[in-house]
C-alpha positions in Angstrom: -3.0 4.5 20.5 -3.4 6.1 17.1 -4.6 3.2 15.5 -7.0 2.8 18.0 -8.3 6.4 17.4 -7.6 5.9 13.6 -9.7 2.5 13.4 -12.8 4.2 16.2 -12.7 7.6 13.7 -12.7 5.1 10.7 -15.9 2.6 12.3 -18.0 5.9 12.8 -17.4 7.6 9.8 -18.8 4.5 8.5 -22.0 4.7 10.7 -22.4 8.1 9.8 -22.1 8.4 6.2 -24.7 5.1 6.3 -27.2 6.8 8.6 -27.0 10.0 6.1 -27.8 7.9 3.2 -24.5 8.0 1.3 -23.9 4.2 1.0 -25.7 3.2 -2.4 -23.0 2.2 -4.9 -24.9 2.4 -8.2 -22.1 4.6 -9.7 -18.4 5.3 -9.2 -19.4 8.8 -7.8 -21.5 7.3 -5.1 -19.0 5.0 -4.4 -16.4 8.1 -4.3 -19.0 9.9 -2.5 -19.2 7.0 0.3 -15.6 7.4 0.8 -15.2 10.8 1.7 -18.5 10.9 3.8 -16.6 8.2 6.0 -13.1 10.2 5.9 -15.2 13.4 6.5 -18.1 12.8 8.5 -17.6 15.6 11.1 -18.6 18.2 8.1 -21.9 16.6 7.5 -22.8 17.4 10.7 -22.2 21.2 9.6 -24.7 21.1 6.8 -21.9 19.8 3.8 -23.1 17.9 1.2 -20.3 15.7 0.0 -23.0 13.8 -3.2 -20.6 14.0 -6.3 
């Protein structure tokens, strides 16, 4: 069961870090920047900007 929640939390991280426009992968930071929008996509719904 919590890979199942792991893998969902995981797919829409993913979807929303995409749909916020943080998948470009011109330099490491963006790249770094893609990451932790998809590990931390519930705070970009609060207003955070996680662009390094």
């Amino acid at each position: 069961m919590r890979s199942i929640f792991s893998l969902v939390y995981v797919v829409v991280g993913f979807f929303v870090a995409s749909g916020n426009n943080y998948a470009h992968f011109d330099t490491l930071s963006a790249a770094l920047s893609f990451a932790a929008a998809i590990l931390l996509w519930p705070l970009i719904f609060f207003g955070v900007d996680l662009h390094f």
